[in-house]
C-alpha positions as CSV (number, residue, x, y, z in Angstrom):
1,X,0.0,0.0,0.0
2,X,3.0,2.2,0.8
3,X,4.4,1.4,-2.2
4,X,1.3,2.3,-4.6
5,X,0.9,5.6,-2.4
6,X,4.3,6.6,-3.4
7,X,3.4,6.0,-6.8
8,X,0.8,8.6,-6.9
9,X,3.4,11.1,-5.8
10,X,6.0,9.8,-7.9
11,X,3.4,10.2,-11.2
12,X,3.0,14.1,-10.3
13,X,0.4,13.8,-7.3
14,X,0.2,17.0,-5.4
15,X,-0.6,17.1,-1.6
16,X,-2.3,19.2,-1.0
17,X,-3.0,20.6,3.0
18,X,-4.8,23.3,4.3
19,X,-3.2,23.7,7.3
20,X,0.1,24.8,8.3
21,X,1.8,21.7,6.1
22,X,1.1,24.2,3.5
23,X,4.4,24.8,2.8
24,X,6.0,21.1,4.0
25,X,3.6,18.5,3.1
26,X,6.6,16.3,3.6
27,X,6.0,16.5,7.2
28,X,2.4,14.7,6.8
29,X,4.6,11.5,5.3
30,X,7.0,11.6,8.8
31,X,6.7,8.1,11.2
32,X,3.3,7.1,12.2
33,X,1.3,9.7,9.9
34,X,2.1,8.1,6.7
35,X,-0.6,6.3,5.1
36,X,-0.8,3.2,6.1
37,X,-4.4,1.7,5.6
38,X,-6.4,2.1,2.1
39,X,-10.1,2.5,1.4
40,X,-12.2,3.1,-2.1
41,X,-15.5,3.8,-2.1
42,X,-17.2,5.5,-5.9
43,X,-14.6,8.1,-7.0
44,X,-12.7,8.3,-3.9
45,X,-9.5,6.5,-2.6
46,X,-8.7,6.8,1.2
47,X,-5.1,6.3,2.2
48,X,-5.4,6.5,6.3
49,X,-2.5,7.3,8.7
50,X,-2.3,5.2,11.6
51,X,-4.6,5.6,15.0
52,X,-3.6,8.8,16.6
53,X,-5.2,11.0,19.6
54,X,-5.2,14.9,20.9
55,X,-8.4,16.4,21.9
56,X,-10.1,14.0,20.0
57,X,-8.8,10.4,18.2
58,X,-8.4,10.5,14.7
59,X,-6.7,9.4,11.0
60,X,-4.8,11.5,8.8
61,X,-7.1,10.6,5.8
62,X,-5.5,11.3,2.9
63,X,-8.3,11.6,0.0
64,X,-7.6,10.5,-3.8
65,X,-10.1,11.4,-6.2
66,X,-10.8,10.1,-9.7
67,X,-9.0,12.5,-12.5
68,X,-7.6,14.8,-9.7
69,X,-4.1,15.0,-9.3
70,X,-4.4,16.4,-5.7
71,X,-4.4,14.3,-2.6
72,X,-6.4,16.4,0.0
73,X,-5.0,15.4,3.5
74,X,-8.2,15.5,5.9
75,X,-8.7,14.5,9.4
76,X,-11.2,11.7,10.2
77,X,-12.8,10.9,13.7
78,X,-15.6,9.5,15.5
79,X,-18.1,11.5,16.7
80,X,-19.5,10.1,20.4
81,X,-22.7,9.6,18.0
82,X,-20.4,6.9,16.7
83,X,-20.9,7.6,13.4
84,X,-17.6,8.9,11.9
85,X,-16.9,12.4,11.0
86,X,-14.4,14.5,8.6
87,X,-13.4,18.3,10.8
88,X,-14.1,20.9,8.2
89,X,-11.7,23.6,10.0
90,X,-10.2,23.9,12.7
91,X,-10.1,27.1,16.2
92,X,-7.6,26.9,17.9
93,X,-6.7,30.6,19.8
94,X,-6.1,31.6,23.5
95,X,-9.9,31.7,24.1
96,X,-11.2,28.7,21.8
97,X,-10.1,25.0,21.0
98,X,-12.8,23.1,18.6
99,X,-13.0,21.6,15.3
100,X,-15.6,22.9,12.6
101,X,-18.3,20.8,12.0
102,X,-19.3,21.5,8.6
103,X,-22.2,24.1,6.7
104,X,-24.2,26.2,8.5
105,X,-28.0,27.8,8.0
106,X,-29.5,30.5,9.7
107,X,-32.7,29.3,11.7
108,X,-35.0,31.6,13.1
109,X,-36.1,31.7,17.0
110,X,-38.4,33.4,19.2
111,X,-35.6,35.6,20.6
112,X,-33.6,36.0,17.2
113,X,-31.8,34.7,14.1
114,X,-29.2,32.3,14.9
115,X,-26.7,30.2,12.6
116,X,-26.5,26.9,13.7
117,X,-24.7,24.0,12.3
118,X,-25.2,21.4,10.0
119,X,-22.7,18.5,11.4
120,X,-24.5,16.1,9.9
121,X,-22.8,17.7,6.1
122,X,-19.3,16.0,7.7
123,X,-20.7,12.3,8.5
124,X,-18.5,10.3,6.0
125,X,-20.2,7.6,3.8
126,X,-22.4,5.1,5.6
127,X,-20.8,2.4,3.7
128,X,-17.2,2.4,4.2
129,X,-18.3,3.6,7.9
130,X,-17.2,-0.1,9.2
131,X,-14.4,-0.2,7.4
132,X,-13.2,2.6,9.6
133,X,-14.1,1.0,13.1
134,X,-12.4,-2.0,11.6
135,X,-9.1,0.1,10.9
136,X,-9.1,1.3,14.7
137,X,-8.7,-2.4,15.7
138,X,-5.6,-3.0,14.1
139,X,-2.1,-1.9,14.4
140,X,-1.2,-0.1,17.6
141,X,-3.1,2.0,20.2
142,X,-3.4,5.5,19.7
143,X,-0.4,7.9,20.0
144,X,-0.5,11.3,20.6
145,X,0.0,14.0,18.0
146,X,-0.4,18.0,19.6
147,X,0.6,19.1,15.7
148,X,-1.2,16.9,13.3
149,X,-4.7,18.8,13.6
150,X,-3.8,22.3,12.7
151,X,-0.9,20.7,10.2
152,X,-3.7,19.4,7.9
153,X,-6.9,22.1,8.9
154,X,-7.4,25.2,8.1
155,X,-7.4,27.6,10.7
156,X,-10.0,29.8,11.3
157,X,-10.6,33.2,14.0
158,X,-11.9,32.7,17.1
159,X,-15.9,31.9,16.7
160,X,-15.2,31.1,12.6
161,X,-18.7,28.6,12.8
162,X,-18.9,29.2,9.3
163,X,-16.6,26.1,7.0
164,X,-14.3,27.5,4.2
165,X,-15.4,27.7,0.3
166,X,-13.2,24.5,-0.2
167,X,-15.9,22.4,1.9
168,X,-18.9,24.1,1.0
169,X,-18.0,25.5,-2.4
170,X,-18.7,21.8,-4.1
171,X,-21.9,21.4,-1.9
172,X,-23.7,25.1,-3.2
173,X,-22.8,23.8,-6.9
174,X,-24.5,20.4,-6.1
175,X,-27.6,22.0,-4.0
176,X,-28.3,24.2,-7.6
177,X,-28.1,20.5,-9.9
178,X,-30.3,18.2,-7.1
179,X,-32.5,19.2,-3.9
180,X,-33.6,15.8,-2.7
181,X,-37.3,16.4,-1.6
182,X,-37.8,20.3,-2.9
183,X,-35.4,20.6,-0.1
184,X,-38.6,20.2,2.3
185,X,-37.7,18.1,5.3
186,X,-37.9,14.4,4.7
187,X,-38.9,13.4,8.5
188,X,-40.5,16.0,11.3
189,X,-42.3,16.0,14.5
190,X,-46.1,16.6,14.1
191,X,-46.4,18.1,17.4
192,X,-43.3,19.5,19.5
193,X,-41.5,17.7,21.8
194,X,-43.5,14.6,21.3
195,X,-41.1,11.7,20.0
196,X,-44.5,9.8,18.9
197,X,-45.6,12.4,16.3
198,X,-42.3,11.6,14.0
199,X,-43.6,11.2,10.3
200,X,-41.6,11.0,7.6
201,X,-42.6,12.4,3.9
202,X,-43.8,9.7,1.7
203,X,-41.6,7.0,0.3
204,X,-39.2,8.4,2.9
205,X,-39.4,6.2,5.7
206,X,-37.0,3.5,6.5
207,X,-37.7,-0.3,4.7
208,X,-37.4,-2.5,7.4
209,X,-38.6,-5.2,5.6
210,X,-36.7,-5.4,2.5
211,X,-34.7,-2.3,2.4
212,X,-31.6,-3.9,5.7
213,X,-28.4,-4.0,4.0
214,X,-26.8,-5.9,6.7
215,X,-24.7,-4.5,9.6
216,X,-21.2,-4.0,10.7
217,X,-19.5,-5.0,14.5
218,X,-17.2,-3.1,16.6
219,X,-17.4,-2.0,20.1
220,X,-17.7,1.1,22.5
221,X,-16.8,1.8,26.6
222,X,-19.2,4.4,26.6
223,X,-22.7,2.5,25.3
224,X,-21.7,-0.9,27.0
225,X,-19.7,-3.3,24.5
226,X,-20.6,-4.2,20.9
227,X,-22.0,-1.9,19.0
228,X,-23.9,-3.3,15.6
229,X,-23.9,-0.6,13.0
230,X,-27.0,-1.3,10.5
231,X,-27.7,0.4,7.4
232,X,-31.7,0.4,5.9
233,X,-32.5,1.9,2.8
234,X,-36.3,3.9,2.5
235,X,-38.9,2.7,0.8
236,X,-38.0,5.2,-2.4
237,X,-34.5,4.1,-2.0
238,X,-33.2,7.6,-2.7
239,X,-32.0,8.0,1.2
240,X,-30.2,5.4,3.7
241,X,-29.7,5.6,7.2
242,X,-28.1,4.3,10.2
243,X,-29.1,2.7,13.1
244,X,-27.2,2.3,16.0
245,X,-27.8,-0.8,18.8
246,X,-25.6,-1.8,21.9
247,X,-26.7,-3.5,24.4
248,X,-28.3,-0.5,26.6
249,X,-29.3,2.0,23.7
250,X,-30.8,2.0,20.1
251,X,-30.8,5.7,18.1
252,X,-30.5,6.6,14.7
253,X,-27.5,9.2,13.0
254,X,-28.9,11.2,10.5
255,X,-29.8,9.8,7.1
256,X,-27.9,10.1,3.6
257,X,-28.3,9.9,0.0
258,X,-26.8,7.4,-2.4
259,X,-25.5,9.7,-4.8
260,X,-22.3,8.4,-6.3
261,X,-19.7,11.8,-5.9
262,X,-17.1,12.6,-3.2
263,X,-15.6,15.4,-2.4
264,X,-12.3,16.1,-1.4
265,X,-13.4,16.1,1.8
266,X,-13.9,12.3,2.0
267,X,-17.9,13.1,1.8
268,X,-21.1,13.1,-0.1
269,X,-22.0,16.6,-1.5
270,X,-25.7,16.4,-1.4
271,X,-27.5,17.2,1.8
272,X,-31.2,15.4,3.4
273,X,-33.1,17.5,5.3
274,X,-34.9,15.9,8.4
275,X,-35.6,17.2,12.3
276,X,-33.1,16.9,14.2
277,X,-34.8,15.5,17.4
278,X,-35.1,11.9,15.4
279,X,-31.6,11.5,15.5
280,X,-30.6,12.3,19.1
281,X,-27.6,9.9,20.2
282,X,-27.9,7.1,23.1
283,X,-26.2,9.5,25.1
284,X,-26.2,13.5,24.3
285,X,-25.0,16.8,26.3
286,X,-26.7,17.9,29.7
287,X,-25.0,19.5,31.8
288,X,-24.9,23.3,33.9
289,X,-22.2,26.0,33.4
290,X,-20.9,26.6,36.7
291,X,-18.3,29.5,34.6
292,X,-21.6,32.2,34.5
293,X,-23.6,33.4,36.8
294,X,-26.7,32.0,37.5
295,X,-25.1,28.6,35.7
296,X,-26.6,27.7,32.3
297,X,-27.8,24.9,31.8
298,X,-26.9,23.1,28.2
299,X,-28.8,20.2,26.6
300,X,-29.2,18.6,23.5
301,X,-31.5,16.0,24.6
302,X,-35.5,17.1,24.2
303,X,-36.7,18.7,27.3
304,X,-38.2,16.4,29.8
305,X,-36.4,13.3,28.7
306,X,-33.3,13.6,30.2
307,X,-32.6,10.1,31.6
308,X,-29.6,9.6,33.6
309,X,-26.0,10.7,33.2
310,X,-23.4,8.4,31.9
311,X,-21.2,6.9,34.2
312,X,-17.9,7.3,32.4
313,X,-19.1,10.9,31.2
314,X,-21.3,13.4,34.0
315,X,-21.7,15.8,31.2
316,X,-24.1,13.0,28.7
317,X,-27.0,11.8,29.7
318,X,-29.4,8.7,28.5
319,X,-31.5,10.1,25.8
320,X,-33.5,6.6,25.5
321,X,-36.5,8.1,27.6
322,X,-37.0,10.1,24.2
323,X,-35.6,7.5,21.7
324,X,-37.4,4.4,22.7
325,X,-40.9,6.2,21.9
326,X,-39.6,7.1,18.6
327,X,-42.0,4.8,16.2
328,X,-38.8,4.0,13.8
329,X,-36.9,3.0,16.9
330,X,-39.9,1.0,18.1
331,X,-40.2,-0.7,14.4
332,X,-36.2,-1.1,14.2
333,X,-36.3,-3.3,17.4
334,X,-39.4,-5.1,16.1
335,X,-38.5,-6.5,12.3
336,X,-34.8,-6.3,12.9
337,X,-33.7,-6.7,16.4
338,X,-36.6,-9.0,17.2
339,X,-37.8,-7.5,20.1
340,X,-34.9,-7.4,22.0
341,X,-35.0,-5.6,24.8
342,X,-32.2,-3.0,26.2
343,X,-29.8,-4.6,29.0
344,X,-30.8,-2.8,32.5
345,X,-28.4,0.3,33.0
């Protein structure tokens, strides 16, 4: 693999970082960040770097694409969703220290306009998703690398929500060629904050019966042991999604289409538009400030269905009081888990 990666760069194959490697790629080919595992999926190649860890744990993923003579170093990591993630930027100043999550829209609330983000526009493939908890397994644990984030991101000023015109750039030009669904929401809540009122539009909602492609296997502290990783096509079969099941928690990650083109950013250009309350991970963010005065509390979970907080991590709590009355998470464990029945936390 080494050898065929060399190749590329041999026949006139640019790298091509964003970050500070700008001006010494070389630097991204040093030790234990050389490409090491290799991944195609449509037009994409993925070269991956061996395990590494700083704030988060990651690859250096470096991205081929079909009659591109750039490779596009990225940096790929799992979300605690589980669902695996490219960072579209990077923060990193005195006052700030986060990756960016991908595009961005402006929502409207009762006290304002806010822009909030998309992360779901940085979830990598569905299907090559296994292949990636499969690459974690092998080689060595994790080492640490302080440098090898803001070596391959872009770095943006402090607050810099908004991705660069490199990630969203190819996403605009494919939103003006294909809106899947008008651009209307495929899935929403008919009443708010009732998990039982999820509808999706028609042809939209998930095939259990004929549409399962099958699963992957790999494992997690934080939800309990194996994790099974299925993928279900919708009736129409123009979306896919994901559900998740270990033995204490089932939840979905937010569907995707099955166009067939990558960007250099190791993803799918096309968006799907859905609520975001249907795809609330087994355990999600609830916790108080205690920096501000009064303390403010922060939660991603649905009010009133906060269950309780994970043992390993005080700031997530169990969102299964609001999953398990989802009706796709009550027809998932039904037709494809059998009627299994969550492990006692």
């Amino acid at each position: 693999m080494a050898r065929d990666f060399q190749a590329l760069l041999d026949g006139g194959y640019r790298l091509a970082p964003s970050g500070t490697a700008r001006d010494h790629p070389e630097t991204l080919l040093e030790g234990r960040r050389a490409p090491r595992y290799r991944l195609a999926f449509l037009n994409a190649t993925y070269y991956l770097s061996h395990f590494a860890h700083d704030d988060l744990n990651f690859f250096i993923a470096f991205v081929c694409l079909e009659r591109k003579r750039k490779i596009w170093p990225r940096i790929f990591y799992k979300d605690s969703s589980l669902v695996w993630r490219v960072a579209s930027h990077v923060v990193r100043t005195e006052d700030e220290n986060w990756i960016g999550k991908g595009d961005v829209q402006w929502i409207h609330r009762e006290d304002g306009e806010y822009l909030e983000t998309l992360e779901e526009t940085t979830n990598l493939p569905l299907e090559i998703q296994g292949a990636l908890d499969d690459a974690t397994r092998r080689g060595f644990k994790p080492k640490l690398d302080h440098e090898a984030v803001e070596l391959v991101l872009r770095s943006g000023p402090t607050n810099r929500i908004r991705p660069f015109a490199d990630f969203s750039g190819p996403r605009e030009r494919a939103a003006a060629e294909y809106n899947l669904n008008g651009g209307r929401p495929i899935a929403r809540l008919k009443r708010k904050n009732d998990p039982t009122s999820l509808t999706f539009a028609r042809g939209f909602a998930p095939d259990f019966a004929k549409g399962h492609l099958g699963f992957t296997v790999s494992s997690s502290q934080l939800y309990n042991g194996r994790i099974e990783k299925h993928r279900v096509l919708s009736m129409n079969r123009r979306v896919q999604f994901q559900f998740i099941a270990s033995p204490t928690h089932v939840w979905m990650n937010p569907p995707q289409t099955l166009t067939t083109k990558i960007m250099s950013f190791g993803v799918r250009t096309t968006h799907v538009s859905a609520v975001d309350e249907a795809f609330v991970p087994g355990y999600e963010f609830h916790f108080y400030d205690g920096t501000v005065d009064p303390p403010e509390l922060h939660s991603q979970i649905p009010e009133g269905f906060e269950g309780e907080p994970s043992p390993i991590d005080p700031t997530r709590w169990d969102a299964s009081p609001w999953n398990e009355k989802l009706p796709m998470i009550q027809e998932f464990r039904r037709v494809i888990l059998g009627g299994k029945k969550v492990r006692a936390r």
